[in-house]
Each structure stands twice: as C-alpha cells, then as structure tokens.
C-alpha positions in Angstrom: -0.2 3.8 8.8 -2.9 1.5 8.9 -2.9 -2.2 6.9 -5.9 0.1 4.9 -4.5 2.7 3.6 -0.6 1.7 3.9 0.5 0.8 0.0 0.8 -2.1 -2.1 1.6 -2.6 -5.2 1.0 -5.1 -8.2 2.9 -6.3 -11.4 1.0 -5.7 -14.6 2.4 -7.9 -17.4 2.2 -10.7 -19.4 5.2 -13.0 -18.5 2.8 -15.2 -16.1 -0.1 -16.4 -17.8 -1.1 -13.9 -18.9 -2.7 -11.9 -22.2 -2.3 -8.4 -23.3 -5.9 -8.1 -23.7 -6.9 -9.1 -19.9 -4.3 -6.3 -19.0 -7.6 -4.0 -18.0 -9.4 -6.6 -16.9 -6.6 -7.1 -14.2 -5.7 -3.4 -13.8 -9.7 -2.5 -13.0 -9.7 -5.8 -10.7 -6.4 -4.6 -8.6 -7.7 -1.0 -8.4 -11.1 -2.6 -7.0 -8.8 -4.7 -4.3 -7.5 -1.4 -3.0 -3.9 -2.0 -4.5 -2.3 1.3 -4.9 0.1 1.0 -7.9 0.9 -0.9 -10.9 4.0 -1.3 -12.1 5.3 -2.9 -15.7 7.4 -5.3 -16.3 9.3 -5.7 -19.9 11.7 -8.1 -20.6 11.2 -11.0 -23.8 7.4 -11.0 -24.4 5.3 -8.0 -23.2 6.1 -4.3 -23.5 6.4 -2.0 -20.3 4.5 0.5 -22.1 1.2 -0.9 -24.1 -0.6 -2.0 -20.6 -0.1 1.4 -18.8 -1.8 3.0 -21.5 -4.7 0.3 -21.3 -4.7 0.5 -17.3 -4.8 4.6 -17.5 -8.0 4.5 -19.1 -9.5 1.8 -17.1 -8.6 3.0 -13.8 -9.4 6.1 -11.6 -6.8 6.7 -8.7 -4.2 4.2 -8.8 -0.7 5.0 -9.0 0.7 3.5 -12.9 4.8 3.0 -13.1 7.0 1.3 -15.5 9.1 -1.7 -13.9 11.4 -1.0 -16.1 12.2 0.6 -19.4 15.5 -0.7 -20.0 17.8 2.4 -21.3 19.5 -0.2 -24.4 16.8 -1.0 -27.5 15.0 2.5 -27.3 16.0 6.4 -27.7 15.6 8.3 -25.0 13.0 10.7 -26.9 11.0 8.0 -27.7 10.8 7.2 -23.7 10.2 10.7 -23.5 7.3 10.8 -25.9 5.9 7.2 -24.2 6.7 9.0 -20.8 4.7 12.1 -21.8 1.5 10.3 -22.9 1.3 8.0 -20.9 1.5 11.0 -17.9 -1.1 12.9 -20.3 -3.5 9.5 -20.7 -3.5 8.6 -16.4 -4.0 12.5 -15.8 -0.8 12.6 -14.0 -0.4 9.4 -12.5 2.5 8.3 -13.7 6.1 7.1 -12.6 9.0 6.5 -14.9 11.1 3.7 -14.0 14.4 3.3 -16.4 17.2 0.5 -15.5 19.9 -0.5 -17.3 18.7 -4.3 -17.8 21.0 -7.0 -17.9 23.5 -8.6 -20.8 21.4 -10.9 -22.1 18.4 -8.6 -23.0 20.1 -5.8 -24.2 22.7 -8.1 -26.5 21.2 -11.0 -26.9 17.8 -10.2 -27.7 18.1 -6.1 -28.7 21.3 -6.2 -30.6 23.2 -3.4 -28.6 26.7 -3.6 -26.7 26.2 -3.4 -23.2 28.9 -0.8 -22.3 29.1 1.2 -19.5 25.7 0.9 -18.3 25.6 3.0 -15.4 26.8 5.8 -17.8 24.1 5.0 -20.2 21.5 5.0 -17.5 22.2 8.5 -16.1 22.5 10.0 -19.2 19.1 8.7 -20.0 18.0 10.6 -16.3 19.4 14.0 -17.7 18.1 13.7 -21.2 14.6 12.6 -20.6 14.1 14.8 -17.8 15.1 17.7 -19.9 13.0 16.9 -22.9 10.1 16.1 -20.2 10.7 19.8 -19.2 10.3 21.3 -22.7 13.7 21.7 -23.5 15.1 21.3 -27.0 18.3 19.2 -26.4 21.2 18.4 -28.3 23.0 15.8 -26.8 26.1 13.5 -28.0 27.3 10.8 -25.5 26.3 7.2 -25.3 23.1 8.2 -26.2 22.5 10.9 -29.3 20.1 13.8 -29.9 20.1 17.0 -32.0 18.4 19.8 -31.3 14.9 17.7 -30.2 12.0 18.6 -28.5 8.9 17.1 -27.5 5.8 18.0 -29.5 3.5 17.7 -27.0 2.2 20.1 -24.2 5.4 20.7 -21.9 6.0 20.8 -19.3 3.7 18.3 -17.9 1.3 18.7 -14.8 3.3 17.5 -13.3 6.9 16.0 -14.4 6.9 12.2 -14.1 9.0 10.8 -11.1 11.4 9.1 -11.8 12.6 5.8 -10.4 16.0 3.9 -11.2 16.1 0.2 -11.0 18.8 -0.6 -8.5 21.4 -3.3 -7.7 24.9 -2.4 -7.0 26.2 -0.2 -4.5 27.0 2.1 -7.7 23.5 2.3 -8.7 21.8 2.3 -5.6 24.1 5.4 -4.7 23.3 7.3 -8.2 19.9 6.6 -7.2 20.2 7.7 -4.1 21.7 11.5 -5.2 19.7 11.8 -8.4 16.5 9.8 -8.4 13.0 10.2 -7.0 12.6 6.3 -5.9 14.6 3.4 -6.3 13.1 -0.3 -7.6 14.8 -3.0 -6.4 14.5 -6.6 -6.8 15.5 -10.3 -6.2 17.1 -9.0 -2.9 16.8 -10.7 0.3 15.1 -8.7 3.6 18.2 -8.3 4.2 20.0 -7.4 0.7 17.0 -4.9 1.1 17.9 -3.7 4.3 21.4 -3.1 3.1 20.0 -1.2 -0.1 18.4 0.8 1.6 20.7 2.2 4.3 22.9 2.6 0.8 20.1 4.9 -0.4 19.7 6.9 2.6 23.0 7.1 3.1 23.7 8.9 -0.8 20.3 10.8 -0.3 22.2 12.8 3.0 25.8 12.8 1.3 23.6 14.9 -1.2 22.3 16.9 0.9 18.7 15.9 0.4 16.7 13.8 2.9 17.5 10.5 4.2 13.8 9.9 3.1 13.2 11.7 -0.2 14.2 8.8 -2.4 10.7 6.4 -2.4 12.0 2.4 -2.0 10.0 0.0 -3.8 10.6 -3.4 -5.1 9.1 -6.2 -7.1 8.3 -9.5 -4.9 8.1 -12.4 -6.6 5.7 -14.6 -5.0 3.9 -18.6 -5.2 1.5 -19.4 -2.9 1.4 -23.5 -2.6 1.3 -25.8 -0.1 3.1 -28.6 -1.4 6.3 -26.7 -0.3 8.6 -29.2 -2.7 6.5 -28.5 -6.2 6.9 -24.5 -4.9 10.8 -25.0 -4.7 11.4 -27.1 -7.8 9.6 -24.0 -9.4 11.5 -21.1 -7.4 14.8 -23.2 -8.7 14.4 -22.7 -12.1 13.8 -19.1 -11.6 16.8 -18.8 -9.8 18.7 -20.4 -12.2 17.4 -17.8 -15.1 18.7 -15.1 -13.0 21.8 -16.7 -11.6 22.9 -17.5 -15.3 23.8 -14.2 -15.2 26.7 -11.9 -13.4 24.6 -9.4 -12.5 22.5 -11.5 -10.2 25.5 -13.7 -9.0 27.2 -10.0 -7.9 24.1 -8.8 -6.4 23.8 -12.5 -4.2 27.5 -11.8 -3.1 26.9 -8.4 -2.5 24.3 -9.7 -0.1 26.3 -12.5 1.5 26.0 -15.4 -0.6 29.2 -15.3 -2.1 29.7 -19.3 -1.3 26.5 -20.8 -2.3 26.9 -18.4 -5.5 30.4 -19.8 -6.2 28.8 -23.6 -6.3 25.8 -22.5 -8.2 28.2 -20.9 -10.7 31.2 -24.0 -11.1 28.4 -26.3 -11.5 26.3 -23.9 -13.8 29.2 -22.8 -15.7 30.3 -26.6 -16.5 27.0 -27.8 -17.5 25.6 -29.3 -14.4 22.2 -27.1 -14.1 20.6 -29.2 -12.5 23.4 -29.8 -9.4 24.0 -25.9 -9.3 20.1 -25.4 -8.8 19.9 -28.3 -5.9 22.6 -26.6 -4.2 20.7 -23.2 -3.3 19.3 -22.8 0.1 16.2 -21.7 0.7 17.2 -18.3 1.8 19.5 -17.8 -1.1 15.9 -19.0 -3.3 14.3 -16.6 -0.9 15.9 -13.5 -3.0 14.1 -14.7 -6.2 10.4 -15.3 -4.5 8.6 -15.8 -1.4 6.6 -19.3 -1.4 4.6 -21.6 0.3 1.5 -21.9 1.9 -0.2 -18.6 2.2 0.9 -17.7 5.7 4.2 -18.3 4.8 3.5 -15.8 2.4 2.1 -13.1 4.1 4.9 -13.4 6.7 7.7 -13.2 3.8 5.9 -10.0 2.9 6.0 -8.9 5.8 9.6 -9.1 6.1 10.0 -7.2 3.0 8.1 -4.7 4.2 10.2 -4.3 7.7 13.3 -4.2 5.9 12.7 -1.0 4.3 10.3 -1.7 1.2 7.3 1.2 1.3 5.8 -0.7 -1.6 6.3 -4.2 -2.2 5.3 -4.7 -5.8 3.8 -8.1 -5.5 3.9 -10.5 -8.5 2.3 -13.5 -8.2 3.3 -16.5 -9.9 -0.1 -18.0 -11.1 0.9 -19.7 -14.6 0.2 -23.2 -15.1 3.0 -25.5 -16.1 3.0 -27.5 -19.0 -0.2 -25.7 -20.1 -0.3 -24.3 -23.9 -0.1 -20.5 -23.8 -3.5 -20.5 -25.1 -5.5 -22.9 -22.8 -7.6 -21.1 -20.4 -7.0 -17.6 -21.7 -9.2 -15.8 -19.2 -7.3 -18.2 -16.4 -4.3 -16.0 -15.6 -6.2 -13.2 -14.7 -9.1 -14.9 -12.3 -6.4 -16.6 -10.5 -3.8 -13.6 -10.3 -7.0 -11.4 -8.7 -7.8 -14.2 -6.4 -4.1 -14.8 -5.0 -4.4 -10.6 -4.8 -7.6 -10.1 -2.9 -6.5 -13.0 -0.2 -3.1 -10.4 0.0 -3.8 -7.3 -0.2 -3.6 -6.7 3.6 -0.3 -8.8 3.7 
C-alpha cells in the first residue's frame, strides 16, 4: 500500500479548541487532505453524534465513525435510531463504535452504576444489531426493550460495522469473536502489538480470520519543539487518565506495573504533582506522541508497524490559558495545518 492511498484517520470533536460549528469546516478540510476517516469522540463537552451528522453532509467519500458511544447514559434504540440516520445521512458511510467508557463518566457525570460493563457492552452489540436489522426486539437484561422496532427503512444498505472500543484482554477478546473492528487507545506500540495478537488470536479461536476484525486507534499527538513545554502538557494528560483504574490496568497490562504503582501511592495520597514527575517518557508515550514534527511522524510510524491500519490522529492544537472563546476560528486553522504537514506520516 502506497503512503497515498494507505489510510489515516482524524478525530472530529470539540475537546481541543474547538467549536461545534467549525465541525464542517474541519471535516470538508480533512476530506480535502486525503484523510480517509473521521471518527468522534464524546466524553464531557461534545457529543459523538451531532458532528457526524454535520460531516455527512459536508463530505463526499470519507469514511464517518463514532469514537465512542459509551453503552451507560443512552438506550440502545436511541443508538439504534442515531446509528440508522446517521448511516441514512453519509449514504452508507458509516461505522458504529460503542465502548463501555470509564467510572468517572458513566457515574460521575451520567448518573448510572457502572456494573458489569463488559456485559452491558455486548448486550448493546446484540440489541442494536438486531434493531439495525429490522427486528422488533423485546429484551430484559442490563439493558431493557419491549417489543421495539425502528421506524425507519430497515434493514440498511448496508448494516453499520461495528467497532468495540478495546482495553483488556476481556474486551479485546469479545472484540475479537464478535466485532467488525476494534478501537483502541492510550496503548504503547507495544500495548498495541500485544492487542492485536489478542485480537487475531480470538478472531481464529472463532473460527473467522486472523484478519477480519479492522484495528484502529486514536493517537494523541503535540507537535512542539520545546520538548519540556510538550511534556509538562503530555503529564497532565496522563494524569487525567491515570486517575483512573482502568488506565492504571491497561499500563500494567502493558508492562508498566512499577512506574504505575508510584504514579498511583503518590496520586492516591495527594501528591499529583510527584506522581506526574515520575512517569517516563515511554510510559507518557501511551497517552501521546510529541515533539518536534519528526519525532512525530516517526511515533506514528511506530503505531502504524505495531498493528494499527488506521491511526486516528488527534492533534493537540488548543491554546493554554486561552478563553474558550478567543480565536474561535483558531482551532480549526491550526488542527488542518498540523494535518496537512501529516497526512503522509
């Protein structure tokens, strides 16, 4: 596969500078660069969904995912109904990524118990992907339907794919039997590498291909040559995700298990700075690639060898310190310019 038609992806979402209003802007702008896919991103501000609708009418050929619908804070039919149009709106374009999120978000901010996740997640799978079928589906489990079916012209030409955001061996195996492409994220080259031999693996024990599950994977990425500024900001980051168990499993999981036992004693006892200053480079490395732009194609790069056939690139382009409403058209001139100077990366 040539570096021209080989894929690449970008994140579309407002968590970096951004407005939901230069969503098309940027969407049209990508598609121009040659990008190949857009994936959403929903977490505390901007919705996975309202952008893809935008970018589907904005844009021509490229490919428009969700990067991620969590499965806690929505019904599965209404995922089924946004699922539906937003496959109807893109003229079948579409890719549905679900994940099970993390604590925080589904708790903290949505209100619901985070119980048996995995559980949740795949009966989400079976439920949406019979309602995007045109069945009418009664269903009573962690998730509840009764007798419901989509009122909108089904089945679909065609059926969304759908993804599964992956971390855990657990997942990534469920993924790997059930789903048609795996997203993962703040992984090493290596966590990656190790993901996706999981994957393969569970595709084969289920007796499909080693190869039909598609691997892609959000990459977090700064571009800035005054390499301490790029790591005070990759730290913080860390930290956000690392404040977590799911994040400190998935760093174990991938070999970390010491650095992540200092981050979390010092973390865990108030010391946020100390547990940030302890992480090494390669253990920030899981949470973005930064420095100067070489550096940045080359960490790509890596991504890419490691098993990644999309990395979904999300540049950090956000000014600090900066009012969310200064320079409004900003965000989206300097997330195009960081994308046409990586495009090829």
């Amino acid at each position: 596969m040539t570096k021209e038609s080989r894929r690449a992806g970008m994140t579309l979402g407002v968590q970096n500078g951004l407005r939901v209003e230069h969503l098309p802007e940027v969407a049209r702008g990508v598609e121009a660069l040659g990008f190949t896919e857009l994936w959403s991103e929903e977490a505390g501000g901007g919705d996975a969904v309202t952008g893809l609708a935008a970018a589907a009418m904005t844009t021509r050929s490229v490919t428009l995912g969700t990067g991620i619908v969590p499965v806690f804070g929505r019904a599965p039919a209404v995922v089924a109904m946004e699922a539906a149009s937003l496959q109807l709106l893109s003229g079948g374009r579409f890719r549905l990524g679900l994940g099970a999120s993390t604590p925080t978000i589904a708790t903290s901010w949505r209100g619901e118990v985070y119980e048996r996740p995995l559980a949740r997640l795949m009966e989400y799978v079976d439920v949406v992907r019979r309602l995007l079928a045109g069945e009418k589906v009664t269903h009573h489990g962690q998730v509840h339907l009764d007798g419901y079916r989509l009122q909108l012209p089904t089945p679909l030409p065609p059926v969304p794919p759908l993804y599964l955001a992956a971390l855990g061996e657990r997942a990534l195996t469920l993924a790997g039997q059930h789903a048609d492409g795996a997203i993962l994220g703040n992984m090493t080259p290596r966590g990656v590498a190790q993901a996706v031999e999981v994957l393969r693996n569970a595709a084969a024990d289920s007796n499909r291909a080693p190869a039909a599950v598609d691997v892609i994977g959000r990459v977090t990425l700064l571009v800035d040559e005054d390499l301490d500024r790029a790591r005070a900001r990759v730290r913080r980051i860390a930290g956000f995700y690392l404040s977590t168990d799911v994040y400190r499993r998935s760093l174990t999981r991938q070999g970390f298990g010491d650095e992540v036992g200092r981050f979390a004693a010092s973390w865990d006892a108030g010391e946020r700075s100390r547990a940030v200053e302890q992480l090494s480079d390669e253990v920030l490395g899981a949470f973005a690639v930064f420095g100067d732009e070489q550096t940045v194609r080359s960490g790509i790069a890596r991504f890419r060898e490691a098993g990644l056939e999309a990395p979904i690139l999300y540049p950090i382009v956000s000014v600090e310190g900066a009012p969310a409403t200064d320079g409004e058209g900003d965000g989206a001139a300097r997330l195009l310019a960081v994308a046409s100077r990586l495009r090829e990366a």
